[in-house]
N, CA, C and O atoms as CSV, one atom per row, in Angstrom:
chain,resi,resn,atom,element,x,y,z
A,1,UNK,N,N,-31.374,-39.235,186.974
A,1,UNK,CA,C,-31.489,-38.618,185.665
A,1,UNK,C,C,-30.850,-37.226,185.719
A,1,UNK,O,O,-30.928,-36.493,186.704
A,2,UNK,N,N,-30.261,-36.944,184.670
A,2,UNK,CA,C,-29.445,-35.506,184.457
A,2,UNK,C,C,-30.255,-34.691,184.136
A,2,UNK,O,O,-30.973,-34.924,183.164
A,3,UNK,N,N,-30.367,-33.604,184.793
A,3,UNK,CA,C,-31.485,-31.980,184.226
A,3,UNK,C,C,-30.495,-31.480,183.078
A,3,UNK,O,O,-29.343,-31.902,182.989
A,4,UNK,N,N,-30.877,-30.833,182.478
A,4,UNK,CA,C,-30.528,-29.816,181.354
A,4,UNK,C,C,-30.220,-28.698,181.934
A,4,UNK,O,O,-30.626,-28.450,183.069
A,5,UNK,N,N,-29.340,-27.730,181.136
A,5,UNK,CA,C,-28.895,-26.888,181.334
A,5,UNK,C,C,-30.127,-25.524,181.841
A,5,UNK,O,O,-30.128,-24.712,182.766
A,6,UNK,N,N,-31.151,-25.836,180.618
A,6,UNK,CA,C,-32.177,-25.019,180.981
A,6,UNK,C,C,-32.923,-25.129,182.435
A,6,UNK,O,O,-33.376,-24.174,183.066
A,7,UNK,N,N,-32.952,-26.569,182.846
A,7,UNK,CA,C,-34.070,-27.341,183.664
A,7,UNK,C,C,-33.220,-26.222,185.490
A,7,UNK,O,O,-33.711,-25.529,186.381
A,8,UNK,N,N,-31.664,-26.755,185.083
A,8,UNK,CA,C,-31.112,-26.156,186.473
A,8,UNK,C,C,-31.270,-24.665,186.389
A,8,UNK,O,O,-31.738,-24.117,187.387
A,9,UNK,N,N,-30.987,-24.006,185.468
A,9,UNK,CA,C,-31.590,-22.627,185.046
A,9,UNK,C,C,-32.431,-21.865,185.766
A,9,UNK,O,O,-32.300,-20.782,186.337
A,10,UNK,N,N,-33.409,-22.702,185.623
A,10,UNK,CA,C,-35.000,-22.319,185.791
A,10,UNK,C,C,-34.922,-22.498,187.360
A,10,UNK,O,O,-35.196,-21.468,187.976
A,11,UNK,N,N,-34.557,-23.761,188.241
A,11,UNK,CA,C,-34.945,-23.599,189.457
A,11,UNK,C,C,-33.692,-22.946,190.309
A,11,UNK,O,O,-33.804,-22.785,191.525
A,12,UNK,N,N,-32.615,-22.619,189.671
A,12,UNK,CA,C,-32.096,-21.639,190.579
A,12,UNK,C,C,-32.465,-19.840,190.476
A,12,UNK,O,O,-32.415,-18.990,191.365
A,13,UNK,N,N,-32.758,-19.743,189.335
A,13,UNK,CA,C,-33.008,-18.523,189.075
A,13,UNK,C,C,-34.828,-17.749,189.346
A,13,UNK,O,O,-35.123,-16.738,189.983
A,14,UNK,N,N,-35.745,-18.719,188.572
A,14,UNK,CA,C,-36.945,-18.562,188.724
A,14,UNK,C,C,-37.409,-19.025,189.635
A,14,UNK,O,O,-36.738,-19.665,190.445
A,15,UNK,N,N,-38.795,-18.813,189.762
A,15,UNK,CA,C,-39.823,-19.124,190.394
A,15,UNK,C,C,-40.762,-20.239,189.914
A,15,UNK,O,O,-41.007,-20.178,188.709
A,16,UNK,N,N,-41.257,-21.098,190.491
A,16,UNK,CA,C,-42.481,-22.065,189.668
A,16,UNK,C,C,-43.261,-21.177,188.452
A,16,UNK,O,O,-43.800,-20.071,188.457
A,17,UNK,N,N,-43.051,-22.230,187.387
A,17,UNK,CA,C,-44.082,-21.738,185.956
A,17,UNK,C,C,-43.152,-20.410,185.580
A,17,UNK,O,O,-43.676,-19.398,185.115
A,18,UNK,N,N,-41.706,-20.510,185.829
A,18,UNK,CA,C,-41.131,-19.365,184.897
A,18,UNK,C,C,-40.109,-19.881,184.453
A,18,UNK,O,O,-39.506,-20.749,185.084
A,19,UNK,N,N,-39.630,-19.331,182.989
A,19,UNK,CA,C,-38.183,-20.062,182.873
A,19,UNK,C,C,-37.413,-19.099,182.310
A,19,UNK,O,O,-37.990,-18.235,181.649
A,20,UNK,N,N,-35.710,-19.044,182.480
A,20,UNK,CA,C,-34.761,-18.495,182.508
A,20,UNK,C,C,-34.580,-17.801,180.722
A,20,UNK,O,O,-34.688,-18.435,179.673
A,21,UNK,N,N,-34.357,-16.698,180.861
A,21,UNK,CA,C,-33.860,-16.393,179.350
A,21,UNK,C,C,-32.444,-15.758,179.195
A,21,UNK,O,O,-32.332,-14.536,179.095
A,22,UNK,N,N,-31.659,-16.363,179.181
A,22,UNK,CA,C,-30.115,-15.845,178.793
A,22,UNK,C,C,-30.296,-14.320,177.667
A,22,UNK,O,O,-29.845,-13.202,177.920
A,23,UNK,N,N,-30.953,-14.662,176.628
A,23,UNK,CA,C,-30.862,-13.210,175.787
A,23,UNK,C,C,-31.318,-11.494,176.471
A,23,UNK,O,O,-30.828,-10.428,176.097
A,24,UNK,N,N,-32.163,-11.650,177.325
A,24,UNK,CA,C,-32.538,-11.010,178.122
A,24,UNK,C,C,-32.647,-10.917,179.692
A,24,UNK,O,O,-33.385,-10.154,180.316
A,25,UNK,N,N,-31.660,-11.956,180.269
A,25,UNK,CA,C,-31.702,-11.827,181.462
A,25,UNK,C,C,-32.115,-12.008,182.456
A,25,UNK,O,O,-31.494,-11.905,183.514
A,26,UNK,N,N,-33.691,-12.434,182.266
A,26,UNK,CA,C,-34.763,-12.049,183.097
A,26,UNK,C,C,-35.744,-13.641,183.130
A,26,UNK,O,O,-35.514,-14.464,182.244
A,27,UNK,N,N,-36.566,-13.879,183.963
A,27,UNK,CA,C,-37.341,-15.028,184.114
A,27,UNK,C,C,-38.586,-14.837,183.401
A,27,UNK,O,O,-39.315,-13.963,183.871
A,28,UNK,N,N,-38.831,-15.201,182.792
A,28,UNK,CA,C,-40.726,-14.943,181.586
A,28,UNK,C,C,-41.406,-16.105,181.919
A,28,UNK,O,O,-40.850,-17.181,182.135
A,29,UNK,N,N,-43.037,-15.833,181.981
A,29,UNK,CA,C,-43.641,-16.977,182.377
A,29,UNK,C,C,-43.929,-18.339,181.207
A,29,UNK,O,O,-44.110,-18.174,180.000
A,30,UNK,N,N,-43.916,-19.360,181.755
A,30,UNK,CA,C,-43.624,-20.653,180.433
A,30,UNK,C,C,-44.494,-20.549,179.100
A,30,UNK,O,O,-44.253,-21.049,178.001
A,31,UNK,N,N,-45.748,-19.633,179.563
A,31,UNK,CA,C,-46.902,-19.489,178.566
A,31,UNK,C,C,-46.825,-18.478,177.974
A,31,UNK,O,O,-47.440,-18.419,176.910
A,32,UNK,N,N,-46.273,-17.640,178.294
A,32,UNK,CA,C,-45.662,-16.019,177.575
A,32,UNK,C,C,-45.655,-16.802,176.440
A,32,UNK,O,O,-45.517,-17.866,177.043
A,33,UNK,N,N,-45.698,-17.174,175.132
A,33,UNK,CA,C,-45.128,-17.209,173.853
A,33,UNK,C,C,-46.447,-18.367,173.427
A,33,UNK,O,O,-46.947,-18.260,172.308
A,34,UNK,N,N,-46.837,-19.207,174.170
A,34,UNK,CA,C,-47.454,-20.143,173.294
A,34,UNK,C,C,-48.853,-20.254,174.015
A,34,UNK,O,O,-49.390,-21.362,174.031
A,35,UNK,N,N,-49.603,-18.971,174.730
A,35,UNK,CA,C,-50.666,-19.442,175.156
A,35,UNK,C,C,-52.189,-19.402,174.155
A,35,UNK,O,O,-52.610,-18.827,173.152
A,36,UNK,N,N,-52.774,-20.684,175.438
A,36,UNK,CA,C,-53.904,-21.076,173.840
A,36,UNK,C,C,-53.487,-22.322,174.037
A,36,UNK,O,O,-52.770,-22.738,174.947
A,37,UNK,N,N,-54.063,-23.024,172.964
A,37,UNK,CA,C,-54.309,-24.041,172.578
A,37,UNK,C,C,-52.774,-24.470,171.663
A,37,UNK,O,O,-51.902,-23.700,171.259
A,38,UNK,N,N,-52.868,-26.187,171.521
A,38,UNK,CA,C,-51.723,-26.171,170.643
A,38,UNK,C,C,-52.025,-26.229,169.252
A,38,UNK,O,O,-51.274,-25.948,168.318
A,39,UNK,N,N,-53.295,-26.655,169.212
A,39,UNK,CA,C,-54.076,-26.656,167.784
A,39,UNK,C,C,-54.319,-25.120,167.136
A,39,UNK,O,O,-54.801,-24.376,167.989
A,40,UNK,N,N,-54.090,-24.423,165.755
A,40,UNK,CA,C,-54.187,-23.539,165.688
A,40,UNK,C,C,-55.533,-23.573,165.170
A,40,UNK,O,O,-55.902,-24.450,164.389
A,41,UNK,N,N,-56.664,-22.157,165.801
A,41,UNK,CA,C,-58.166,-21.914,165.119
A,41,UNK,C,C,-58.398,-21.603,164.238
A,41,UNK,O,O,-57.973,-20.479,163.971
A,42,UNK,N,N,-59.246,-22.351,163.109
A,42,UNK,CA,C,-59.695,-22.170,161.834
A,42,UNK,C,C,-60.544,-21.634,161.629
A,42,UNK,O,O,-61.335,-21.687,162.572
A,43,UNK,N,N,-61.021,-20.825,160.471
A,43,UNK,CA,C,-62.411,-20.053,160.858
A,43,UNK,C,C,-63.341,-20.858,160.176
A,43,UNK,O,O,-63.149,-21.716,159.315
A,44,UNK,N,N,-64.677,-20.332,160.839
A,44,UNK,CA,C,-65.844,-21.694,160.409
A,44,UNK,C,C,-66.441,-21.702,158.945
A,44,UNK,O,O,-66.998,-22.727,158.549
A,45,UNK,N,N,-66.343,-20.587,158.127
A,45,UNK,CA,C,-66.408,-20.881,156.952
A,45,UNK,C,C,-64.965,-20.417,156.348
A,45,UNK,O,O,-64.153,-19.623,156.822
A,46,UNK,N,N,-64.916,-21.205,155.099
A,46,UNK,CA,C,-63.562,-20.269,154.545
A,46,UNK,C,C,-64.297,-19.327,153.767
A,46,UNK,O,O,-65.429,-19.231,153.292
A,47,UNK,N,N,-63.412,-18.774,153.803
A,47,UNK,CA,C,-63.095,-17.383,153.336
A,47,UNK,C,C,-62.834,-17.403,151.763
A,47,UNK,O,O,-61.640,-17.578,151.521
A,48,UNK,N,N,-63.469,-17.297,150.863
A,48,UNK,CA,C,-63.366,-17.094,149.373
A,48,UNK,C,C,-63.000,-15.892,148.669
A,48,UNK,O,O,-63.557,-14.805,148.819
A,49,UNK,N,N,-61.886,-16.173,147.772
A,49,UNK,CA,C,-61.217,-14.640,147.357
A,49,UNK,C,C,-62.522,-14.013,146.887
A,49,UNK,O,O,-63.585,-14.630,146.812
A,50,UNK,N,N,-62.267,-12.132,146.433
A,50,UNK,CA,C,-63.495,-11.399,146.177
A,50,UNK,C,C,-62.655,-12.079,144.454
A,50,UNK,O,O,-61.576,-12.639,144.261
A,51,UNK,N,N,-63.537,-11.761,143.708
A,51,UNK,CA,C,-63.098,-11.680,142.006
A,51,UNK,C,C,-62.432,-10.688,141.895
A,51,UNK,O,O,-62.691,-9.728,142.621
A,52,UNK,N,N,-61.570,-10.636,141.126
A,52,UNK,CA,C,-60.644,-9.221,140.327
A,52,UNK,C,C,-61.560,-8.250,139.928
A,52,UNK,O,O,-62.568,-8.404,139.238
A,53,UNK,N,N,-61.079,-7.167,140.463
A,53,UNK,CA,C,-61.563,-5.893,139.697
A,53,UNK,C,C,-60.957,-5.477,138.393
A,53,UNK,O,O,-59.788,-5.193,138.132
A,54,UNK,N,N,-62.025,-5.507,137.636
A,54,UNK,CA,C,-61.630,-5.488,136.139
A,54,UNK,C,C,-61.635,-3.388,136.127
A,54,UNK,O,O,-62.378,-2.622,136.742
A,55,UNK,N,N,-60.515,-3.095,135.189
A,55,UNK,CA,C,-60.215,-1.533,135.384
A,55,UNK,C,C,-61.066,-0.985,133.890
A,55,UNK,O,O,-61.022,-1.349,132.715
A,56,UNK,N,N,-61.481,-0.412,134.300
A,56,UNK,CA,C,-62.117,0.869,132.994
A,56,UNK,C,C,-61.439,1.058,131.920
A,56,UNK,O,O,-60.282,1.322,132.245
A,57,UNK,N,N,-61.610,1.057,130.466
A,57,UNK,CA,C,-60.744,1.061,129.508
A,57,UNK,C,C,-60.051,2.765,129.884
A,57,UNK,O,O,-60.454,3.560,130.733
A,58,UNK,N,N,-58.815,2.925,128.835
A,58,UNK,CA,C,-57.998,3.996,129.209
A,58,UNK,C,C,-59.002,5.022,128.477
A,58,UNK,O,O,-58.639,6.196,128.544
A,59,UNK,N,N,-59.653,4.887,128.104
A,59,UNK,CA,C,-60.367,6.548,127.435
A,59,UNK,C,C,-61.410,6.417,128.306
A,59,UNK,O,O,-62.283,7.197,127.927
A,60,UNK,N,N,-61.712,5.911,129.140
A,60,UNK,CA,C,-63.399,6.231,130.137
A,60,UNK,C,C,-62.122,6.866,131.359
A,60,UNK,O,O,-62.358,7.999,131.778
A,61,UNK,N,N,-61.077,6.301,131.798
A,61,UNK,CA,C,-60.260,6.368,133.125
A,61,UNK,C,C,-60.526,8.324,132.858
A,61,UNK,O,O,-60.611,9.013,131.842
A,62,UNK,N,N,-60.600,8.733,134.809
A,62,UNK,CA,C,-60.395,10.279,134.920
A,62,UNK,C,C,-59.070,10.568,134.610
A,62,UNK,O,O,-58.437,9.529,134.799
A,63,UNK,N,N,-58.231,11.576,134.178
A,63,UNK,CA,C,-57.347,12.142,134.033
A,63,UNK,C,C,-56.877,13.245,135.075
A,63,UNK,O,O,-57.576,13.724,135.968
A,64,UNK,N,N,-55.793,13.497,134.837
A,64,UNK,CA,C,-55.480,14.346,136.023
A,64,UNK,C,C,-55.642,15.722,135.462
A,64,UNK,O,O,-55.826,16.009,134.279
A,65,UNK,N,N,-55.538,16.605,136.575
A,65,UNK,CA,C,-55.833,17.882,135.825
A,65,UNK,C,C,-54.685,18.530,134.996
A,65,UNK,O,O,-54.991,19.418,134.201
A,66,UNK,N,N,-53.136,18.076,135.152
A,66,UNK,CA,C,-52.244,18.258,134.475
A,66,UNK,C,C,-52.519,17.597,133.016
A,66,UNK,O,O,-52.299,18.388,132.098
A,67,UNK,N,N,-52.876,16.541,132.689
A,67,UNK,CA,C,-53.315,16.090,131.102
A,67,UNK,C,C,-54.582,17.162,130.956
A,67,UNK,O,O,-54.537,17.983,130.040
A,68,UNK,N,N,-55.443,17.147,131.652
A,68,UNK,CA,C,-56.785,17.704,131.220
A,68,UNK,C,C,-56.399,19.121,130.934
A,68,UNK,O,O,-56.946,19.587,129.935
A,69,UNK,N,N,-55.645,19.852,131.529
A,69,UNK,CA,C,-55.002,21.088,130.981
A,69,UNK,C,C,-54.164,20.988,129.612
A,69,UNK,O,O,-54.312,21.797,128.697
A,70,UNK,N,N,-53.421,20.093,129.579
A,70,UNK,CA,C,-52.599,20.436,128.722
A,70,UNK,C,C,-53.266,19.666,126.920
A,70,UNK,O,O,-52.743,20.085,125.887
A,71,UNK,N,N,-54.279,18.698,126.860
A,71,UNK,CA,C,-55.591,18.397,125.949
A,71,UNK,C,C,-56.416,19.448,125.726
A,71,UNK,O,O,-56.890,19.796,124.645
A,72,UNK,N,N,-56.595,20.020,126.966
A,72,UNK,CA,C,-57.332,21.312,126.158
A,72,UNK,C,C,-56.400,22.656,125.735
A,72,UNK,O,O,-56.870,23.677,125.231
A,73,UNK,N,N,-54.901,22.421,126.067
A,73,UNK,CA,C,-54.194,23.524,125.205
A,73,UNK,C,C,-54.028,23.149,124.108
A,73,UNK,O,O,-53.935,23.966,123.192
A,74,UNK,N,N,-53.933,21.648,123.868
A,74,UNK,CA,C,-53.325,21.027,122.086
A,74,UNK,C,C,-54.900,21.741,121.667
A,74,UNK,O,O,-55.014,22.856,121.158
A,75,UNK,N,N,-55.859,20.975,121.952
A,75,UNK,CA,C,-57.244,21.231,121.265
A,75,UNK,C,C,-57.260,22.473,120.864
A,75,UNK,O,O,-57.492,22.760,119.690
A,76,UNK,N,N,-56.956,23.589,122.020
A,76,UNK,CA,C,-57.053,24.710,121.687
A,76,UNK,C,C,-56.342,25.582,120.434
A,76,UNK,O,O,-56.786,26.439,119.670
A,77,UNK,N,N,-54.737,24.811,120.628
A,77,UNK,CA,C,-54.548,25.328,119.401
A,77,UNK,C,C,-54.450,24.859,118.086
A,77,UNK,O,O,-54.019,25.564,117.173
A,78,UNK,N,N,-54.970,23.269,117.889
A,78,UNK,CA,C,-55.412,22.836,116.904
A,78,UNK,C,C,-56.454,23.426,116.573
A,78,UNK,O,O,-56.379,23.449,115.345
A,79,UNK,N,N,-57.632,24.053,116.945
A,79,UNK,CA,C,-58.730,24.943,116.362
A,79,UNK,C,C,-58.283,26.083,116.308
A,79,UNK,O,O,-58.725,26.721,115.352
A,80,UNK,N,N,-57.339,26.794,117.167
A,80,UNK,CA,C,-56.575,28.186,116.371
A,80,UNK,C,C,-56.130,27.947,114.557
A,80,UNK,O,O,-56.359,28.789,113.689
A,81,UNK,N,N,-55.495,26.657,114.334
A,81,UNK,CA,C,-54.637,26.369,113.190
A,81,UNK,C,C,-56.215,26.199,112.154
A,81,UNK,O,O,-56.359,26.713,111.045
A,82,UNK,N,N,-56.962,25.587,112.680
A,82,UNK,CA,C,-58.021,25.238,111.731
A,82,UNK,C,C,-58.863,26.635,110.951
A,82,UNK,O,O,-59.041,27.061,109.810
A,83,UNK,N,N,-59.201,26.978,112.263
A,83,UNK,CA,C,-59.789,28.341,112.018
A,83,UNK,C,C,-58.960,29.841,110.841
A,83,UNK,O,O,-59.613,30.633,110.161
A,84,UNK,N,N,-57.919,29.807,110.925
A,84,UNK,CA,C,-56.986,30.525,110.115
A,84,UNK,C,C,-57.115,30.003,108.994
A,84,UNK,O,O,-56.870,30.668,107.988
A,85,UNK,N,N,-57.460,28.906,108.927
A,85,UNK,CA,C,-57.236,28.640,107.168
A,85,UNK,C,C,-58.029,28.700,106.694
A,85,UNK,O,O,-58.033,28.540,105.474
């Protein structure tokens, strides 16, 4: 039977349980990448999204202090204008 390119690879270059990597040069062990199980672990309950957070209407929402300054300059001088007349 014919070895593969990888198969002769591996036993001229490596050591038992390592195999050859051309992109890097170097021998990595066979389990480097896939150790574990081949089955991937599920968790024992699932996991249920939280519900949407529903947002505060826009007149309850805080404001920044740049609006909150500049609402109380209109205010302010809408009661200047009121007051004069």
């Amino acid at each position: 039977m014919k070895k593969s390119r990888q198969q002769v690879l591996d036993e001229e270059y490596c050591k038992f349980g390592y195999t050859y990597n051309r992109m890097t040069d170097e021998c990595e062990p066979v389990a480097a990448y896939g150790e574990g199980s081949d089955t991937p672990e599920t968790p024992e309950t699932p996991e249920t999204p939280a519900p949407p957070v529903e947002e505060e209407p826009a007149a309850k929402k805080a404001k920044g202090k740049a609006v909150a300054l500049k609402d109380a300059y209109v205010k302010g001088i809408a009661d200047a204008i009121v007051a004069s007349k």
